[in-house]
N, C-alpha and C positions, 0 to 999 in steps of 0.2 A: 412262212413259218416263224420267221425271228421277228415280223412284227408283232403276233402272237404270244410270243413268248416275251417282249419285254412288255406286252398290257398286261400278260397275266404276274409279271414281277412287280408291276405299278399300280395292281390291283391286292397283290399281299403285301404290300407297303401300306398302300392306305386303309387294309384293313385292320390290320398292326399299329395301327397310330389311333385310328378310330377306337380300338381297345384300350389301349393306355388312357384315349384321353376319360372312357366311362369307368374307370375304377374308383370307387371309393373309397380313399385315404383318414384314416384319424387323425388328427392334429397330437402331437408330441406333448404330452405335460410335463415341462420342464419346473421342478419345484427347487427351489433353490434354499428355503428355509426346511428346517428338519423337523419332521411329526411331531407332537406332542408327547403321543406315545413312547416313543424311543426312550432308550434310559440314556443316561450322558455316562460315558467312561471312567473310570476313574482310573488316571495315571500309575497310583501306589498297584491295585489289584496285577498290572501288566508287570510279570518275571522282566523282561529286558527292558522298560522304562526303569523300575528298580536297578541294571546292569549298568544302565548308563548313565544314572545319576551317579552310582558308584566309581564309574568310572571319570567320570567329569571331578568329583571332589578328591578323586587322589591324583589327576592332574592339577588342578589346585595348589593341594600340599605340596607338590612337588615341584612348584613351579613351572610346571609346561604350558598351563593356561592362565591368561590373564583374568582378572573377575573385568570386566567392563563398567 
């Protein structure tokens, strides 16, 4: 009986492998340069890039920040 039972374990093992190996995968398109389409940001439109340019030139004034 337990020889049995580890052919039929040693039988959904390699049927289980046998399946993974016939799967067909897509390859990942990894694009690293940006659409054409896309519009480019503009920093002024964004509320808190406006906040933190504000807040960078009155560290400035104030001497907290050095200009580099």
């Amino acid at each position: 009986m337990v020889i049995h039972a580890n052919k039929a374990v040693l039988f959904l093992i390699l049927v289980g492998i046998s399946a993974c190996s016939s799967l067909n995968f897509e390859p990942i398109d990894v694009n690293v340069e940006p659409d054409v389409n896309e519009a480019i940001l503009d920093s002024t439109a964004d509320p808190m890039a406006g906040d933190n340019e504000r807040i960078i030139n009155e560290a400035r004034q104030d001497g907290r920040l050095e200009r580099n």
